[in-house]
Every structure is written in structure tokens, then in C-alpha cells.
C-alpha positions as CSV (number, residue, x, y, z in Angstrom):
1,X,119.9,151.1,85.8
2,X,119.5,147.5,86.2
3,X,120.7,145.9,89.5
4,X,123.0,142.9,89.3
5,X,123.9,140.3,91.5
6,X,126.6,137.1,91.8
7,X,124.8,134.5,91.0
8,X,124.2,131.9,93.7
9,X,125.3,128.4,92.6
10,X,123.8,125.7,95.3
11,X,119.9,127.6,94.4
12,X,120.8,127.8,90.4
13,X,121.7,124.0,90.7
14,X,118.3,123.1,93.3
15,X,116.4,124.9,90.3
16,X,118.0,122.7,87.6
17,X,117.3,119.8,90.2
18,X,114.3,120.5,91.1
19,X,112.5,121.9,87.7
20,X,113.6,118.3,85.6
21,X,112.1,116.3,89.4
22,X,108.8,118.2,88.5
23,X,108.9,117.8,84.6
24,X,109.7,114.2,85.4
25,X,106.8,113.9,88.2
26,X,103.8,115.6,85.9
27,X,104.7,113.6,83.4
28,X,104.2,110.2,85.0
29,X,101.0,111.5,86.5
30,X,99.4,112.6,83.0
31,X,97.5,108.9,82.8
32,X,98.0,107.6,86.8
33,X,95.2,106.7,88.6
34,X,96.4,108.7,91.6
35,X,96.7,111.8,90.4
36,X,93.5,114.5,89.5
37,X,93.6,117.4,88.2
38,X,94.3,119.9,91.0
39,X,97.3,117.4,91.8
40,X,98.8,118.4,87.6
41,X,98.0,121.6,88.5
42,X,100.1,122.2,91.8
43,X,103.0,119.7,89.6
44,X,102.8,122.8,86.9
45,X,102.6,125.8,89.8
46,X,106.2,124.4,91.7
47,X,107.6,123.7,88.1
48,X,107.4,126.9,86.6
49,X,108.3,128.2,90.3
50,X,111.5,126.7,89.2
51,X,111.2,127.5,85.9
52,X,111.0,131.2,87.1
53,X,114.2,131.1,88.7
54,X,116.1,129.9,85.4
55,X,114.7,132.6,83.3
56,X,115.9,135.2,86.1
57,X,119.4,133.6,86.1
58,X,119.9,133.5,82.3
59,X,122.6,132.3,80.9
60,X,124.1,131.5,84.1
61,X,122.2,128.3,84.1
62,X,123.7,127.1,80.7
63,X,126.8,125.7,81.5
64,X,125.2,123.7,84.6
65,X,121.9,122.4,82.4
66,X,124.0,120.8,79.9
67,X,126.8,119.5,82.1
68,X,123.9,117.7,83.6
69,X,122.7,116.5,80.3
70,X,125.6,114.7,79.3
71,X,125.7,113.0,83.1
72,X,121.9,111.9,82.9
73,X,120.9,111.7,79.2
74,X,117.5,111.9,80.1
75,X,114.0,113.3,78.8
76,X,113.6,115.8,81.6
77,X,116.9,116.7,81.5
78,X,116.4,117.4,78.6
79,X,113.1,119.5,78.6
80,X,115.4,121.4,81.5
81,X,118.6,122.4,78.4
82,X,115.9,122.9,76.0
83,X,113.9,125.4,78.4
84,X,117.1,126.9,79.6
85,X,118.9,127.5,75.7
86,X,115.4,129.1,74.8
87,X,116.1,132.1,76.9
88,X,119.8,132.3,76.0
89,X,120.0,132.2,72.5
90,X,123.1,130.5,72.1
91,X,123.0,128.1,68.8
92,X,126.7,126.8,69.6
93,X,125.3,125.4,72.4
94,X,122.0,124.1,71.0
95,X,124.1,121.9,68.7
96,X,125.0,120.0,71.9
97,X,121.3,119.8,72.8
98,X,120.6,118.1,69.6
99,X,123.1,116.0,69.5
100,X,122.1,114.2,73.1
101,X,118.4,114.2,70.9
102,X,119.4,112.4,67.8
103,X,121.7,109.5,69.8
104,X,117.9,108.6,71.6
105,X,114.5,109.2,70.1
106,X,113.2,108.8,73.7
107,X,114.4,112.0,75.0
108,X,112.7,113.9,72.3
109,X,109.3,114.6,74.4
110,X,111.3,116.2,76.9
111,X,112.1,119.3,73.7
112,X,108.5,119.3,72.8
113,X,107.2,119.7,75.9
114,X,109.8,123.0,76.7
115,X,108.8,124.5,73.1
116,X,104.8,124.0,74.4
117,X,106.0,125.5,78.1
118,X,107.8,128.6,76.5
119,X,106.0,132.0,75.4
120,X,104.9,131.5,71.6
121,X,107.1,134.4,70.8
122,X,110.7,132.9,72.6
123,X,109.8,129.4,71.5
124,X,109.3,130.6,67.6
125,X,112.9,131.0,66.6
126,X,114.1,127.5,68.0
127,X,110.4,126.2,66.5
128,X,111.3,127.1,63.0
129,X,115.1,125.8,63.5
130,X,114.3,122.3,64.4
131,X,110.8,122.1,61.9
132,X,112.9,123.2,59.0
133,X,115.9,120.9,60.1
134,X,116.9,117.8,57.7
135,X,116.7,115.6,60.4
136,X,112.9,113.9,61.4
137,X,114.0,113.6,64.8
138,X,114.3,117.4,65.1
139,X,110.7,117.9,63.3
140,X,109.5,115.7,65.7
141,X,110.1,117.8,68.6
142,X,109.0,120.9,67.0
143,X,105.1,119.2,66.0
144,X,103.1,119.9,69.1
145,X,104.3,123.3,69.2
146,X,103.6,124.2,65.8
147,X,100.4,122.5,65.6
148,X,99.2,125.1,68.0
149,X,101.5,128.4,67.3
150,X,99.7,131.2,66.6
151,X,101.9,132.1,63.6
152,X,102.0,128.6,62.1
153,X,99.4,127.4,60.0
154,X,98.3,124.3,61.3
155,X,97.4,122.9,57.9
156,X,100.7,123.4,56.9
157,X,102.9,121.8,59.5
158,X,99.9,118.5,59.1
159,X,100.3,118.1,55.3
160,X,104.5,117.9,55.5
161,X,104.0,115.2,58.3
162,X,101.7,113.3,56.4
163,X,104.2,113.5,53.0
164,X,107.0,113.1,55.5
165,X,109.5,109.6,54.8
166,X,109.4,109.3,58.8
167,X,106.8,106.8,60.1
168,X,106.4,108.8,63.6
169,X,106.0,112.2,61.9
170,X,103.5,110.7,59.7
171,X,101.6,109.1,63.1
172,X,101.9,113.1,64.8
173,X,99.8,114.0,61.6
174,X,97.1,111.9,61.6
175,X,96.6,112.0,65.5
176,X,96.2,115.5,65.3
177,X,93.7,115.4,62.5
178,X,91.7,113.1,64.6
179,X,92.0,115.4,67.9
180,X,91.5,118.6,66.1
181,X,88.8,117.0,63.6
182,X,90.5,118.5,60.3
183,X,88.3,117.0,57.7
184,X,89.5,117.8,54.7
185,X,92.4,115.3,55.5
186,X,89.7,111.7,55.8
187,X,91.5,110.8,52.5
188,X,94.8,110.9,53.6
189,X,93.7,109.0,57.1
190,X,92.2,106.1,54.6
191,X,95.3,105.6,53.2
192,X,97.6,106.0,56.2
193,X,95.0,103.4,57.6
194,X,97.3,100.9,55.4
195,X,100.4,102.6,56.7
196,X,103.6,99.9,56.7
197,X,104.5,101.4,60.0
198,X,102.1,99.9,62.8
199,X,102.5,103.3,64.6
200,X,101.3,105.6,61.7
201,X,98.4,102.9,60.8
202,X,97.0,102.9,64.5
203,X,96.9,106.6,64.3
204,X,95.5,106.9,61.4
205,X,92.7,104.4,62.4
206,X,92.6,106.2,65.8
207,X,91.9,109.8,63.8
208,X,89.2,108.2,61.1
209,X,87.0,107.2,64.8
210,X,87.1,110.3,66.5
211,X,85.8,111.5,62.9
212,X,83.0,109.1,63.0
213,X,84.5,106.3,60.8
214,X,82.7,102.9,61.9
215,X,84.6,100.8,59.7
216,X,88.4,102.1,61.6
217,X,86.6,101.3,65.1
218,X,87.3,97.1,64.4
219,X,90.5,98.0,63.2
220,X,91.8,99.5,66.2
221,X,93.4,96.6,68.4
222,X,95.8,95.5,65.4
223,X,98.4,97.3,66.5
224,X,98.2,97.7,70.0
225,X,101.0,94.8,70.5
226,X,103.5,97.7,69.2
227,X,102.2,100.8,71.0
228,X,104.7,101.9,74.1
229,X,104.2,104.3,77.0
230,X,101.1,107.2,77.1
231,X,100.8,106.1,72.9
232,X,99.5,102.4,74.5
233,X,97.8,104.0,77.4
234,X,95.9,106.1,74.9
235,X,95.4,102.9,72.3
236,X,94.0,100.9,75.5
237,X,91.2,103.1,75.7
238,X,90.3,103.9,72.3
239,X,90.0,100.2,71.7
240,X,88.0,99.8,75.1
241,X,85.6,102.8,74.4
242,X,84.9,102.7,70.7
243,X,84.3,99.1,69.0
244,X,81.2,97.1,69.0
245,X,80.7,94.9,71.9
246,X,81.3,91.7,69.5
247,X,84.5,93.1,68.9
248,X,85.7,94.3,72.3
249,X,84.6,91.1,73.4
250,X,86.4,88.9,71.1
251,X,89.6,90.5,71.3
252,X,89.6,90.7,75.5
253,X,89.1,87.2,75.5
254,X,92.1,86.4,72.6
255,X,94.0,88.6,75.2
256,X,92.8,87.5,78.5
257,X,95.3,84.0,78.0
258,X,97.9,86.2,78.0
259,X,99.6,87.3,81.8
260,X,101.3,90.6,80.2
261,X,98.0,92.0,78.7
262,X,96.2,91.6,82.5
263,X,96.8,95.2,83.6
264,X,96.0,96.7,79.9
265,X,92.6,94.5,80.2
266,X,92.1,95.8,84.1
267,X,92.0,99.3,82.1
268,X,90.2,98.5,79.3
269,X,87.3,97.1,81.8
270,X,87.4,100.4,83.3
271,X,87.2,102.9,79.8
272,X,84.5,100.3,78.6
273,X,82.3,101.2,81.4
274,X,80.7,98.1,81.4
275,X,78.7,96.6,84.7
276,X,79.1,93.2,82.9
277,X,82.9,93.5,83.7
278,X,83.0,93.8,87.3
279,X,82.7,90.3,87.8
280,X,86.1,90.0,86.0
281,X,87.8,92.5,88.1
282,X,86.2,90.9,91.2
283,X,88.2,88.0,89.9
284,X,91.3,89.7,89.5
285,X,90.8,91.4,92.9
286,X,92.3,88.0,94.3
287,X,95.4,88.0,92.6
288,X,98.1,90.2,94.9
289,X,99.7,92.1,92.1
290,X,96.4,93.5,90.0
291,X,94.1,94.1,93.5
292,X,94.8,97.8,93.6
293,X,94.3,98.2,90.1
294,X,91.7,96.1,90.0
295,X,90.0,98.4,92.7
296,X,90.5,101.3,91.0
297,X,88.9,100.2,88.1
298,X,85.7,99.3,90.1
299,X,85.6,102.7,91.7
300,X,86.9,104.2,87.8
301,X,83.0,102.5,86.4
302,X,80.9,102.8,89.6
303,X,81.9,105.6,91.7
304,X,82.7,103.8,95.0
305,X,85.2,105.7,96.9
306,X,87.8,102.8,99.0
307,X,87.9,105.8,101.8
308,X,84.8,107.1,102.1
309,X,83.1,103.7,102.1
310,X,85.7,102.1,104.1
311,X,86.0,99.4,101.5
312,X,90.0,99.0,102.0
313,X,92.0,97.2,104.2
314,X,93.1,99.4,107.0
315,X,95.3,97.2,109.0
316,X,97.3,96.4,105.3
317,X,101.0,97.5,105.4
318,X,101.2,100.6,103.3
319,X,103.4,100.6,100.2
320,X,106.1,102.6,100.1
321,X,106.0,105.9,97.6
322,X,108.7,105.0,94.7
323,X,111.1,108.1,94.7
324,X,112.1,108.4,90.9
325,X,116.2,108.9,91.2
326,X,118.3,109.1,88.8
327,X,120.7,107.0,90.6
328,X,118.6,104.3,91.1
329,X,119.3,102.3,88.4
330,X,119.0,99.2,90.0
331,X,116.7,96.3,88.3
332,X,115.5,93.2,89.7
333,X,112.6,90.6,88.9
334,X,109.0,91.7,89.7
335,X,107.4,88.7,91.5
336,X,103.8,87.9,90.7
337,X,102.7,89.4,94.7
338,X,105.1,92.3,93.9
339,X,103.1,95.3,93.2
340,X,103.5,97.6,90.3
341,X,105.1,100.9,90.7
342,X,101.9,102.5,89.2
343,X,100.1,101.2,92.0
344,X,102.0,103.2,94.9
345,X,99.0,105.3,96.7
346,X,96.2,103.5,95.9
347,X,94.7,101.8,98.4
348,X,95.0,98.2,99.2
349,X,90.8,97.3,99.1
350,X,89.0,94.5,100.9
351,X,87.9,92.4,98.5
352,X,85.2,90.6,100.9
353,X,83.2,94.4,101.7
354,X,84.2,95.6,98.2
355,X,82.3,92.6,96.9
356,X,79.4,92.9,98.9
357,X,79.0,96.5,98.0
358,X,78.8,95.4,94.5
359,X,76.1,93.1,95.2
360,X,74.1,96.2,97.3
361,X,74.8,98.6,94.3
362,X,74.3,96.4,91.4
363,X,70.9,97.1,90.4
364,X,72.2,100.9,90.3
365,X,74.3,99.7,87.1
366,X,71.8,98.6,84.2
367,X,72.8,96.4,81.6
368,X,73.2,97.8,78.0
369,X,74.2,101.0,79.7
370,X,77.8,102.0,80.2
371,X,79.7,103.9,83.2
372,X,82.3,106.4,84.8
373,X,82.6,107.6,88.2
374,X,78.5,105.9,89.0
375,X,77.7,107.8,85.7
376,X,76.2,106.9,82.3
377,X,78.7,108.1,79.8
378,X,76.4,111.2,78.4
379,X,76.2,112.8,81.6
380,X,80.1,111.5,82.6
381,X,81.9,113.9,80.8
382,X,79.8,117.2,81.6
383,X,82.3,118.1,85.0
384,X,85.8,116.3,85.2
385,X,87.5,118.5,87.9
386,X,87.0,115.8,90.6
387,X,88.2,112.4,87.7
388,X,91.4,111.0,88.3
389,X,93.5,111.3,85.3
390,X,92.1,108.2,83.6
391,X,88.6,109.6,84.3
392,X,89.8,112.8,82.9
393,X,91.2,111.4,79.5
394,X,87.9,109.5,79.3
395,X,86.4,112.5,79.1
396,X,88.0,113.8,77.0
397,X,87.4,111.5,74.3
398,X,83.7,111.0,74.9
399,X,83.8,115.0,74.5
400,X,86.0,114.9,71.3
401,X,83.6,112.2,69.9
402,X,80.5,114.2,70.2
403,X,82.4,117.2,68.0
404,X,84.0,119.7,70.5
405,X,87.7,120.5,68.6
406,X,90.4,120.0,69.8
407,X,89.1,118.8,73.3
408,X,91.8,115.2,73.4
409,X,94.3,118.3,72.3
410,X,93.4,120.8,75.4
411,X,93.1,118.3,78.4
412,X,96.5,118.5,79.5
413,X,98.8,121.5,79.7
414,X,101.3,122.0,78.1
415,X,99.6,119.7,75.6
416,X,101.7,116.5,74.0
């Protein structure tokens, strides 16, 4: 006979806390330069630690999950509800879920990442309600799943998207014939390449080069101006990695003018792997706001390690950790010394000794060739457990381009 127990409230509610915190936490670490792999991978153990204790409280955790939904309105609340209504089965209360998901198309990763965290047989039923639902927004939450469900056919789920009216249902479907290298589906990527939708055309630019297409490599920085968040992130370095160096070259310097693009161009330097870009970043090493980044990107290309080489400035004031609260909701002007919030945990380098390594190390980097962690690309990409995220996603794609499926798909888990 099954045991049961009252239900203890102030835990239930640190669980609920604590699991969106973590959700919330991996999430900004998938592309930051100060997270690696092992640091995802603890992120994921003290998530489904929490995670664990909402399954064992069951329904229990309902009422609480979406009473803190409609307070927050938020993607990890979100992914929390969505976890948390998987393992009840209660469709009343899922129509409150999507409701909260169709007033903001930004809290829909937060549902597709809990239908990727769940079991493929508890996440099928909830799966098939939201792919078969009238509304795109639903769909949308239900692609990343089904593109990897055992008892979906991939093929399926791709050709809808691509017929779908919806411009980010049809970018979904030709991202993931890029990642997963369908082939039979290069026609339908030649004509999304013309896509009205900026989104949907840079995908579909962005799948015809991971299969090979050397035309769709100079097409790729069109749209980068309307790319947001990890979409950008992941634009940034496709454009830096894949186009002629004519090309690369012409755009960074149409860019370069502009003060907004400096930190996408910091990256850029970094995926390209170029030695002839460290002289930029040495540049950009002076200005207050772009010197940790500009650091990183040095070590991202060369391998230099700020800590190990004593290459930082140890007597620097250390930045503060930003705690992500949902209460803080206060804004203010960034100054140009104020440091980004991506920035918190690198370390602060001395430019005068980074410099001068350079100059010791340079003859390491030969021209013509390109570089990751002090590595030509071909070897690179052979062992990423020690990369920083950046590193890691750089990997991936250099592994995707030389034919392993599915490798952009299966770097991060649960995969969006």
C-alpha cells in the first residue's frame, strides 16, 4: 500500500523557485563565455534535482506553478507550468498555460524546452495537442520535440512547417534541415532563401551552408540586422565562420562604423579564427566597456589563459555577479565604461602584458590559417569538454560542416 504524506508547502514552493532560477540560469549560459560544459552540466544535475521533487509532489504543485505564472509571466515560469501540467494531466488547466503563451511569443521556449526535458512517452500526449492545434504559436512549442520523438516522423513534422502560413514555423523547418542535413528538402531551402520573412530567409540560407551551398555563404549577413537573442548569437557565427574572406571582410568594415555592432564584431573576430584580427581586438582592449570581451576573444582564437598566464589585472575591482530577480525590474542607461552584464566573471585583462604576449606568441599563429583555443580549426573540434560555450558551439558547426548529423542539434541538452 502506498505511503502518503501532507505535503510540505515552504519546500513545494523553494522547488517551484528554485527549478524556474535554474531553467532561467542554463539558459543564459548556453552561448556565455563563462560557462563550459561541466558548468551546463551541474545547471541540469540541480535542475532536475528540483524537477524531481515536482514529479514526487504531483498535482500538489499545480495550483502554486500557475499562480506564479500569472504573477511573473515569464519563459521559465513557464517551462516550470508546462513541466509541472505534464505530470498532472489536467487539460482545464493547460488552457490557462496556453493562454499566458499566445498573449507573448517570447515565453514560448520556456514550453519547448519542458516537452524536450520530459520522458518521450509523458511529453507525447501534450506534443500531439499543441502540433495539431490551430494556433502557430502552439506548433511552435511542440517543433523541437517532435523533430526528435521517437514516434514522430521527422519528415513529417519538417514538410508542414515548411507549408506552414507562419514565418517562424517555416524558419524551425529549414534550420533543422540544415542541422540534421535532410537533403531531399535543398529545393524547398532555395526557395525559402527568398522567404518575405527575414527570419525564415536567414534560416534557410543558414541550412543550404551547412549543406555545402557556396552561393548561400554571401548571403548570410542580410538579415542579421533582424535576428534577436541565441537566433543572432548563432547568425554572428555562421557569418563569421562560413563566407569568403572578401566577404567577411567587407561586411565587418560596413559594420565596424557602427557602436551597436562592436560586441557582435568582438565575436565574430573570435569564430573567424583569424590571427589578422587580433590587432582589432587589441584595439578594442582600450575601450572600458568591450576589454573583457575583447579578452576573451583573444584567449577564444589563441588559447591564452588570463589566469594561468597572469595576463589580468589583479589589483582591478571585481565586478559584481548580476543576480537575475524577478523583482529587479529596474532600468537605467548603460554608460560607455559601464560593463555588459554578459561580461560578469571574466576577468578584467592587462592590456600592456596581454599585448606583449601577443607579440611573444605571434609567430605561433600563421597567416592563411584559422584558430580556436591555439588550434587550427581541423584539429579544434576533435575534444570540446574543456571550450567555453562559444568554443563549444564552434565546434559544433565545424563538426556539422564536415557531415556528422545532427551534431549543431545534439550539443546542448535538452536541445532548442
Amino acid at each position: 500500500m502506498a505511503m502518503v504524506r501532507p505535503v510540505n508547502f515552504p519546500v513545494l514552493t523553494q522547488h517551484l523557485e528554485e527549478a524556474a532560477f535554474c531553467w532561467l540560469r542554463r539558459q543564459e549560459g548556453l552561448w556565455s563565455p563563462t560557462f563550459r560544459q561541466e558548468h551546463l552540466a551541474r545547471a541540469d544535475y540541480l535542475l532536475d534535482a528540483h524537477l524531481e521533487g515536482l514529479r514526487v509532489a504531483g498535482t500538489a504543485s499545480v495550483d502554486l506553478a500557475l499562480s506564479n505564472l500569472q504573477r511573473w509571466k515569464t519563459a521559465d515560469e513557464v517551462f516550470v507550468s508546462t513541466y509541472v501540467l505534464l505530470h498532472a494531466g489536467d487539460d482545464g488547466r493547460l488552457k490557462q498555460l496556453e493562454a499566458v503563451m499566445l498573449d507573448d511569443p517570447e515565453l514560448i521556449p520556456g514550453a519547448a524546452a519542458a516537452l524536450l526535458w520530459a520522458p518521450p512517452d509523458q511529453g507525447l500526449a501534450l506534443l500531439q495537442r499543441w502540433w495539431s492545434s490551430r494556433d502557430s504559436m502552439l506548433r511552435r512549442a511542440a517543433v523541437p520535440a517532435a523533430l526528435r520523438h521517437p514516434r514522430v516522423k521527422r519528415d513529417t513534422v519538417v514538410l508542414d512547417a515548411i507549408e506552414s502560413g507562419d514565418a517562424s514555423l517555416r524558419a524551425r523547418a529549414f534550420r533543422a534541415v540544415g542541422e540534421w542535413r535532410l537533403e531531399p528538402y535543398r529545393e524547398a531551402l532555395l526557395q525559402g532563401a527568398t522567404d518575405t520573412e527575414p527570419c525564415s530567409r536567414f534560416e534557410a540560407n543558414y541550412a543550404l551552408c551547412l549543406l555545402g551551398d557556396i552561393q548561400a555563404r554571401a548571403r548570410l549577413d542580410q538579415d542579421l540586422d533582424h535576428l534577436k537573442g541565441s537566433q543572432r548569437r548563432r547568425g554572428i557565427m555562421a557569418w563569421a565562420i562560413l563566407p569568403p574572406s572578401e566577404r567577411f571582410a567587407a561586411v565587418f568594415d560596413q559594420r565596424a562604423v557602427e557602436t551597436a555592432w562592436h560586441r557582435d564584431l568582438i565575436y565574430a573576430l573570435a569564430w573567424r579564427g583569424d590571427p589578422a584580427g587580433l590587432p582589432l581586438l587589441i584595439q578594442w582592449l582600450q575601450v572600458p566597456a568591450l576589454a573583457r570581451l575583447a579578452a576573451y576573444a583573444i584567449c577564444h582564437i589563441t588559447g591564452a589563459d588570463l589566469d594561468a598566464d597572469d595576463l589580468w589585472q589583479q589589483d582591478s575591482p571585481s565586478s559584481e555577479e548580476h543576480e537575475h530577480d524577478h523583482e529587479d525590474n529596474v532600468s537605467h542607461e548603460r554608460r560607455d565604461d559601464e560593463e555588459d552584464d554578459e561580461d560578469a566573471g571574466l576577468l578584467p585583462p592587462d592590456t600592456e602584458r596581454l599585448t606583449d604576449w601577443l607579440k611573444l606568441h605571434s609567430p605561433l599563429f600563421q597567416p592563411g590559417i584559422r584558430y580556436m583555443a591555439g588550434r587550427p580549426f581541423a584539429m579544434a573540434a576533435e575534444d570540446a569538454a574543456s571550450y567555453c560555450m562559444p568554443q563549444v558551439w564552434q565546434a559544433a558547426m565545424l563538426r556539422t560542416l564536415q557531415g556528422e548529423i545532427g551534431a549543431m542539434c545534439e550539443t546542448a541538452r535538452p536541445r532548442l
